[in-house]
Wavefront OBJ file of the C-alpha trace (Angstrom):
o trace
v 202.056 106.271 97.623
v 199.794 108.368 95.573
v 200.100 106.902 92.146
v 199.458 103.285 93.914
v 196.097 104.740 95.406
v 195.372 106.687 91.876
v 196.232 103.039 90.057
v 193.682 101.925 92.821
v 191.310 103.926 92.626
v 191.362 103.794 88.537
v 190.968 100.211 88.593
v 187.553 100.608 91.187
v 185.991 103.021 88.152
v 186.359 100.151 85.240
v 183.171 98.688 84.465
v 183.666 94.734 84.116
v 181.986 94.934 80.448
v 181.248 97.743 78.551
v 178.285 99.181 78.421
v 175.446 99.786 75.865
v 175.310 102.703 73.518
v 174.128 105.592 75.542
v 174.230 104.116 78.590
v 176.387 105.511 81.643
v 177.460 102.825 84.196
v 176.209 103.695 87.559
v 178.377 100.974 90.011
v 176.213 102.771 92.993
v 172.248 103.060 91.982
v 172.122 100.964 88.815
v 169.455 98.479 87.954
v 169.571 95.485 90.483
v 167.823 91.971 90.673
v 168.553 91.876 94.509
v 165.416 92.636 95.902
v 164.036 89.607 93.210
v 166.213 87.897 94.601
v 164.901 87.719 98.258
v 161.723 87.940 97.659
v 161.387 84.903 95.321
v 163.588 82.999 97.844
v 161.480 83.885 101.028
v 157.878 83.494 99.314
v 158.327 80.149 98.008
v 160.837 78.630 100.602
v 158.348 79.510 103.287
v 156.047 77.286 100.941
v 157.710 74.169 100.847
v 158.848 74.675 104.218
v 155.144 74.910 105.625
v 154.353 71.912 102.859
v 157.082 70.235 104.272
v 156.035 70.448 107.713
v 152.649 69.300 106.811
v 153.745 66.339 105.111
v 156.123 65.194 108.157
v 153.306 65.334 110.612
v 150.527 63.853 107.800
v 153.052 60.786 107.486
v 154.257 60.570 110.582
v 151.352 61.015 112.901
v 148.141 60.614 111.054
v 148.986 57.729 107.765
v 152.320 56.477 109.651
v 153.536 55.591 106.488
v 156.916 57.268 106.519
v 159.383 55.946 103.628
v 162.048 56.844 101.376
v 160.771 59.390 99.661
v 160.070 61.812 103.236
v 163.244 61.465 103.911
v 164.631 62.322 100.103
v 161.994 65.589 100.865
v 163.613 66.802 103.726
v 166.924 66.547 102.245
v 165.960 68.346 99.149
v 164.621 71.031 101.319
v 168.125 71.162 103.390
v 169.865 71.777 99.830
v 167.443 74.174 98.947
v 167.706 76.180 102.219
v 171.138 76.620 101.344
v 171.428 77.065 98.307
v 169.046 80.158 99.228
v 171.191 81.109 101.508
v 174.364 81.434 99.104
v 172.394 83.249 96.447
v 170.829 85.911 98.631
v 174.428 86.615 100.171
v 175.828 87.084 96.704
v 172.739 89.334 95.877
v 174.940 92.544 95.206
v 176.176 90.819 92.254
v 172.432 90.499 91.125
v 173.240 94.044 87.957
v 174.081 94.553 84.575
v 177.769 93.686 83.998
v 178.404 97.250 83.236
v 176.871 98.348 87.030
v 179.555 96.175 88.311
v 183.715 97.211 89.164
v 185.813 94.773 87.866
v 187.338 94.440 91.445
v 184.061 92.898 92.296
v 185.450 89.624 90.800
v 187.209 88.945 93.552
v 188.047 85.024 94.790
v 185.005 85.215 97.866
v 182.596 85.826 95.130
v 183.671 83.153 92.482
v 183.919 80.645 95.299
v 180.354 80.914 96.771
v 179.388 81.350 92.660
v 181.244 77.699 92.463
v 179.692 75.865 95.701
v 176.153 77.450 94.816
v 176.329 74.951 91.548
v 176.991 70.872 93.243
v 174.701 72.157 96.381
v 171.718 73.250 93.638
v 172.288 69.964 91.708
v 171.970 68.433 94.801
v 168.551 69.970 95.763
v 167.272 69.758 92.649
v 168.027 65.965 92.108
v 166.333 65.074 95.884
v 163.256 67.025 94.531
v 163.369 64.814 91.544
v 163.940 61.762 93.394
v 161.153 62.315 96.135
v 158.383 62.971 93.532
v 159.596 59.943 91.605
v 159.822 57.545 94.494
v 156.176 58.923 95.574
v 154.744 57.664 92.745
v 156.528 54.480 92.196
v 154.943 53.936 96.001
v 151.721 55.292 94.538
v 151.668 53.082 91.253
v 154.289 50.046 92.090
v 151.582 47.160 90.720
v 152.000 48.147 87.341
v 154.952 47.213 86.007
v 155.396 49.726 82.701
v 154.820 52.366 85.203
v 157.813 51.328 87.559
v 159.746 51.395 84.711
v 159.073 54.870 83.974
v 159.899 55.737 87.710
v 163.203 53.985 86.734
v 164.424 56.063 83.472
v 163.198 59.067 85.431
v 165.587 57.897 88.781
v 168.470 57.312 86.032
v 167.867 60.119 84.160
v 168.000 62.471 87.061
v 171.201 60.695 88.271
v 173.273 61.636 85.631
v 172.093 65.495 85.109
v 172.932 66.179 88.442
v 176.170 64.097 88.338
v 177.744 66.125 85.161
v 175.942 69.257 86.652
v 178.484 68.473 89.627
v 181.503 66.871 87.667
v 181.951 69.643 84.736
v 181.676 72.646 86.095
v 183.617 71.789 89.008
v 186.724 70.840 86.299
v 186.577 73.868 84.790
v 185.985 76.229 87.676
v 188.315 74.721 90.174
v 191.586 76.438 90.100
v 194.301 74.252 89.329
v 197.690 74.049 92.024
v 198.931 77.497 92.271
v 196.205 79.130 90.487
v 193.852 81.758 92.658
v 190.292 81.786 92.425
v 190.232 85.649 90.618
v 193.110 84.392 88.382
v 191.769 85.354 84.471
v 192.987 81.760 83.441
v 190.275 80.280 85.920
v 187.418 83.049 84.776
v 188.277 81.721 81.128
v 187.925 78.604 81.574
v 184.468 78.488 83.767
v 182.889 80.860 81.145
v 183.204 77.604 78.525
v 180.421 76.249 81.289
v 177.811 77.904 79.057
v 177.759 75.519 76.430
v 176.793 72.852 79.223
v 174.653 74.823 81.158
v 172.149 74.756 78.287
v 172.447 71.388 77.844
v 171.838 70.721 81.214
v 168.547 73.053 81.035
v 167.463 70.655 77.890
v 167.535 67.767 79.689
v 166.198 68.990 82.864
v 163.160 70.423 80.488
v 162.520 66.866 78.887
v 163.046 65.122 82.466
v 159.964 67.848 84.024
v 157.305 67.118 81.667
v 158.706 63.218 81.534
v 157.169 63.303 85.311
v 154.252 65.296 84.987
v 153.214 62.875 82.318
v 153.552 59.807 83.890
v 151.475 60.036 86.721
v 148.791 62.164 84.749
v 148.105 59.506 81.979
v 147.987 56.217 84.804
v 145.227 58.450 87.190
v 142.900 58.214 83.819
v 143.487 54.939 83.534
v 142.805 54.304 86.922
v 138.950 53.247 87.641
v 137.754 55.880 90.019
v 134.998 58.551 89.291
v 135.808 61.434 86.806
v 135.422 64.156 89.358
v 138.365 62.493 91.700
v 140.376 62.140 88.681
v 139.785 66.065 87.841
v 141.165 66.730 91.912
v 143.995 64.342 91.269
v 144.864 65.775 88.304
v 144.385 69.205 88.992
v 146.905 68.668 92.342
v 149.734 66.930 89.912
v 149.352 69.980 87.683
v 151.149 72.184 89.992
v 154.120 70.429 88.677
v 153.676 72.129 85.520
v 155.070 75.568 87.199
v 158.522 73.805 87.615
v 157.876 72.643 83.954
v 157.398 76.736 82.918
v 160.288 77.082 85.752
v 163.028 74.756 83.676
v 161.770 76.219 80.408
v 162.807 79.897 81.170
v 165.871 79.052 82.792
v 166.822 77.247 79.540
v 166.179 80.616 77.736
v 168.121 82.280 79.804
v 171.012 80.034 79.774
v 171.191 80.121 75.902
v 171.806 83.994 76.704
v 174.921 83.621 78.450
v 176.040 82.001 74.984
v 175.106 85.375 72.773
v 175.079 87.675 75.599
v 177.341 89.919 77.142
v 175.282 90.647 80.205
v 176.587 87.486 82.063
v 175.860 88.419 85.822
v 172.184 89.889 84.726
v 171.071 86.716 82.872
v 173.033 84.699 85.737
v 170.231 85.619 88.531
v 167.920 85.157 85.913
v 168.857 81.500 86.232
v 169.519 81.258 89.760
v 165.461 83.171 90.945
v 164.338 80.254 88.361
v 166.471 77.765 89.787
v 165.042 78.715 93.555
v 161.171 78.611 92.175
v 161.533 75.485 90.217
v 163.545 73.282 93.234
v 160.905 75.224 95.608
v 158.236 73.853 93.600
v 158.975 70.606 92.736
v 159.362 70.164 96.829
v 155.188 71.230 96.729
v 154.648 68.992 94.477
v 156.121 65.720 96.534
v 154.316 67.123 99.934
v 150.986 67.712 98.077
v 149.570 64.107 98.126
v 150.292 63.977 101.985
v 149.330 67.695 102.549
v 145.596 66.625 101.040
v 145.296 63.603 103.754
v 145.720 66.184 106.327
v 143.520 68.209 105.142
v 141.341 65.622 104.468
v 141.646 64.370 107.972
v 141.536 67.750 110.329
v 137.582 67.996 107.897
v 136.393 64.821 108.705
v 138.490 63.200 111.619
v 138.327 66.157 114.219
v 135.736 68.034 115.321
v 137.867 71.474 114.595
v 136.109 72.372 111.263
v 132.491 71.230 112.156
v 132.928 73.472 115.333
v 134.016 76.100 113.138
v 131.396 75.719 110.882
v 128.481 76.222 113.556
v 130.328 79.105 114.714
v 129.800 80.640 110.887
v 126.553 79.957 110.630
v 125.581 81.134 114.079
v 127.694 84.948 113.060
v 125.360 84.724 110.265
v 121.854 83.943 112.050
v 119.592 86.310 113.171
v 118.211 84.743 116.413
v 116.763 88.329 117.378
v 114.392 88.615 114.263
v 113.525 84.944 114.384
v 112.574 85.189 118.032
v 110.661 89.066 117.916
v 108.831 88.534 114.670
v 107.440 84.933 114.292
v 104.741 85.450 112.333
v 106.755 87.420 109.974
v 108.985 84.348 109.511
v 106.847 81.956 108.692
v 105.540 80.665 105.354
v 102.769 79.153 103.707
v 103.125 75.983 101.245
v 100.670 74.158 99.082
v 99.526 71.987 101.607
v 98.638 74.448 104.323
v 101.374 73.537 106.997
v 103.987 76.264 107.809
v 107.632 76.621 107.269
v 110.180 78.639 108.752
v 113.223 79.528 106.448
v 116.459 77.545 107.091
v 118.548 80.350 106.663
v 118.900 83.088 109.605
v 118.985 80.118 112.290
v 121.057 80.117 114.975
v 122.915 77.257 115.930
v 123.106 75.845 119.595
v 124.461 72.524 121.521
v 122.626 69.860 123.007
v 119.842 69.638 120.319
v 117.880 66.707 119.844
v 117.325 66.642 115.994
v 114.603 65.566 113.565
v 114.779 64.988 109.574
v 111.593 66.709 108.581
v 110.398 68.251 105.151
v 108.332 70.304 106.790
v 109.332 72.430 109.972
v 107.331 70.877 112.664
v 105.565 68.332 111.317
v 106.414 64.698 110.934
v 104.736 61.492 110.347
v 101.787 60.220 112.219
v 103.900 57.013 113.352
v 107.089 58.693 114.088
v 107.386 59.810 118.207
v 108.823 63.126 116.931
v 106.488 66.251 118.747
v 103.366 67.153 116.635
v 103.361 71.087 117.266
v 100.402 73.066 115.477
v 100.666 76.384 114.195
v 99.740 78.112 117.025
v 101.998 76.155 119.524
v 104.746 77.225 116.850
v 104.138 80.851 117.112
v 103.611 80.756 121.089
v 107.243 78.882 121.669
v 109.276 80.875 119.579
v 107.599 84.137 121.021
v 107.968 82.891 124.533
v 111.762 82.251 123.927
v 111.103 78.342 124.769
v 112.739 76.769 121.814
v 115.664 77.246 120.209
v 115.646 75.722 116.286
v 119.454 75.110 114.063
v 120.208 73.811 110.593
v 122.642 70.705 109.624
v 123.384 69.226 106.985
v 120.680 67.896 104.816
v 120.540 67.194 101.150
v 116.498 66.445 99.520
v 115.462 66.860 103.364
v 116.034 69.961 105.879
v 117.510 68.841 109.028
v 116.827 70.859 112.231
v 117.392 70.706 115.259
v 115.255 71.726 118.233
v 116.086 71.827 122.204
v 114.317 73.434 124.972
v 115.909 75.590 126.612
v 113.617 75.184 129.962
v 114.201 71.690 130.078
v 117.939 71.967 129.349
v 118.241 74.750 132.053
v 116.879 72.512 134.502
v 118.768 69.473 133.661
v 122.145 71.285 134.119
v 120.778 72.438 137.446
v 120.559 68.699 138.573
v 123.482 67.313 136.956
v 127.352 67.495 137.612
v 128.662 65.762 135.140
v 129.967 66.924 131.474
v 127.045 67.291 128.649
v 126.466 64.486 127.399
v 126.046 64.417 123.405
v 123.620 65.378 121.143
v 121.058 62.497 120.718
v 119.872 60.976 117.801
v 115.962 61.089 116.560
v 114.788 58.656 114.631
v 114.604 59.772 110.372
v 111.458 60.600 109.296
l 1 2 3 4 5 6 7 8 9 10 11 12 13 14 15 16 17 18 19 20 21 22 23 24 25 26 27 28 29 30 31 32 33 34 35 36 37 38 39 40 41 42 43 44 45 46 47 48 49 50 51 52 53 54 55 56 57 58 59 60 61 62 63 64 65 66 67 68 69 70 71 72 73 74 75 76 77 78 79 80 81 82 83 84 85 86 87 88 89 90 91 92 93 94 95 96 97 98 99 100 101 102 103 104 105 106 107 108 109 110 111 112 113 114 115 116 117 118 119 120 121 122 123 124 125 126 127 128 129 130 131 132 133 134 135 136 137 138 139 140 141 142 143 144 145 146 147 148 149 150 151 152 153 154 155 156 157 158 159 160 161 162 163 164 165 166 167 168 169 170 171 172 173 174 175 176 177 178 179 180 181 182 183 184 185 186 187 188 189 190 191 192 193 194 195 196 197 198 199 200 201 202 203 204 205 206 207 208 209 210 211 212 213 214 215 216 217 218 219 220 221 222 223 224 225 226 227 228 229 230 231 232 233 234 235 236 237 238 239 240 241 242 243 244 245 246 247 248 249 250 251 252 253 254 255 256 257 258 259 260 261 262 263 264 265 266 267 268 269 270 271 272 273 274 275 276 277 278 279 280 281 282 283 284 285 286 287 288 289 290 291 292 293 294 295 296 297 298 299 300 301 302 303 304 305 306 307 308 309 310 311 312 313 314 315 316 317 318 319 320 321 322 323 324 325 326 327 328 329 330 331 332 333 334 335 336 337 338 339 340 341 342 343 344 345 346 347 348 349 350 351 352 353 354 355 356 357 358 359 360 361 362 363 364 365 366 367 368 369 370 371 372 373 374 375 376 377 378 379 380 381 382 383 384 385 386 387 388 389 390 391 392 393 394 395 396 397 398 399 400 401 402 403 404 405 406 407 408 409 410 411 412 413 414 415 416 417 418 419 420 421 422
């Protein structure tokens, strides 16, 4: 009984590769990529999970255009969730091979190290397929272009397909064969030679899709600023791109290398970043119509927007000191600053260039000077800036009148009316 828990506990104290000159394994406090791990996976699968969301309501709610592509989206997303999920609960595998016991080869670890590979391929090819279907939808009336789209689709296809198919042979036990059997650990480790492979292609098929929609928006005849935006959002792409590209130098290590399980996570926190990202960059098209519409559509970022600019007014000063805000042009008339205004509801508005004055013809109020100086002192009128571009739009209301018209009326305010442009 004691030499069997000796032979045990002998076994526990081999390193699973040896370690580098001067170096002591340390199976307890050594060098980990666990924490990496987790926080890569929670920072950008919150992302696309928050893109995700976005682009679910954007198509389903606001464009109601909901098509193939959504749903390959959601099931990339699924994939990637898990994959996640298998990664992070392997995490204490995440050190140097020499950190690690040999025991810790055991069958639960090599099987979740197995199933982590077809559900990745999965996740990565929906990614791949929801980007490419987007812009086949995006660019279907020109005919080289859907041919693109097509190689792309294909190309994808088989990656993932031999991603699934080879490693599975060799990894697999065969009948009577356990998972921590060194027949079945030989055997995977020939994988290598594929897995770089693999990263090649997936390299070429990356910057294969960031080009194609990227040379047909110049093309396109639309201004050169909207093809800067378009271009600009498509370019987030390019992180997978970088993503694919470091993954492929770390997969060449596990050819040279003898730190397998290091250079392994490597792979896997790239793998997690680039499927994370290539989700972004299908939900970013529909993410900018929702943005788009909550800024013009709703009356949430216009609210908002008064409520900034009235924080930033100083009604006090404006309404103690008068004569201290007012100005003297060229022409004699005088101007109050449009900045330090605050901002109010239920203004009738006029488009002057000069605060209060207007045309001769136009029914706006003439106010003088002196009538200027006496309302604002007396607290009568309340003045706000909009939007104006060569002119300065204000508004004006008086408060007297308003006060009195709320007294007499039950129903809701009604909305801001319109003055005629001067």
């Amino acid at each position: 009984m004691a030499s069997s828990t000796a032979s045990s506990l002998t076994v526990d104290m081999i390193p699973a590769g040896p370690p580098p000159k001067g170096v002591t394994p340390d199976f307890i406090h050594g060098s980990s990529l666990a924490t990496d791990v987790i926080a890569v996976s929670a920072v950008s699968s919150a992302l696309a999970l928050v893109l995700l969301l976005l682009r679910l309501y954007s198509t389903l709610r606001i464009t109601r255009s909901a098509w193939y592509d959504d749903a390959a989206c959601v099931c990339a997303t699924v994939f990637s969730l898990a994959h996640v999920s298998l990664v992070i609960s392997i995490r204490d595998h995440a050190k140097h091979r020499w950190d690690l016991p040999i025991t810790s080869y055991n069958s639960s670890y090599l099987k979740t190290a197995l199933a982590e590979i077809p559900i990745a391929a999965f996740a990565l090819f929906c990614s791949k397929i929801s980007i490419l279907l987007l812009l086949h939808r995006l660019f279907n009336p020109v005919k080289r272009f859907r041919y693109c789209v097509y190689i792309g689709m294909l190309w994808a296809t088989i990656i993932s397909a031999l991603t699934i198919i080879i490693p599975t042979a060799y990894c697999a036990p065969r009948s009577g064969e356990p998972f921590s059997s060194l027949q079945v650990v030989q055997r995977c480790s020939r994988t290598s030679i594929w897995a770089v492979v693999q990263g090649s292609m997936n390299v070429l098929l990356d910057f294969f899709i960031l080009y194609i929609p990227i040379q047909m928006v110049w093309k396109l005849q639309m201004g050169r600023k909207k093809k800067v935006g378009v271009t600009t959002i498509l370019m987030t792409g390019f992180i997978a791109c970088v993503s694919s590209v470091l993954a492929l130098v770390f997969k060449t290590k596990l050819l040279v290398g003898s730190d397998l399980e290091w250079n392994i996570f490597r792979v896997y926190i790239l793998s997690i970043v680039e499927i994370n990202t290539s989700i972004m960059v299908a939900c970013m098209p529909a993410c900018a119509a929702f943005l788009r519409f909550f800024t013009t559509k709703t009356d949430f970022f216009p609210a908002l927007k008064a409520r900034v600019f009235a924080a930033l007014g100083s009604a006090s000063t404006l309404m103690k000191r008068p004569s201290a805000s007012l100005n003297t042009n060229n022409t004699g008339s005088q101007e109050l600053p449009t900045s330090h205004v605050p901002a109010t509801t239920g203004a009738r508005y006029w488009r002057i260039k000069n605060v209060f004055s207007s045309a001769k013809n136009d029914p706006s109020p003439q106010i003088t000077a002196k009538d200027q100086s006496d309302t604002l002192r007396m607290g009568r009128l309340n003045i706000i800036r909009t939007r104006g571009e060569d002119w300065r739009t204000l508004g004006i209301v008086n408060e007297e009148e308003d006060a009195t018209r709320s007294s007499h009326e039950t129903e809701q305010p009604r909305p801001a009316r319109t003055h005629g442009w001067v």
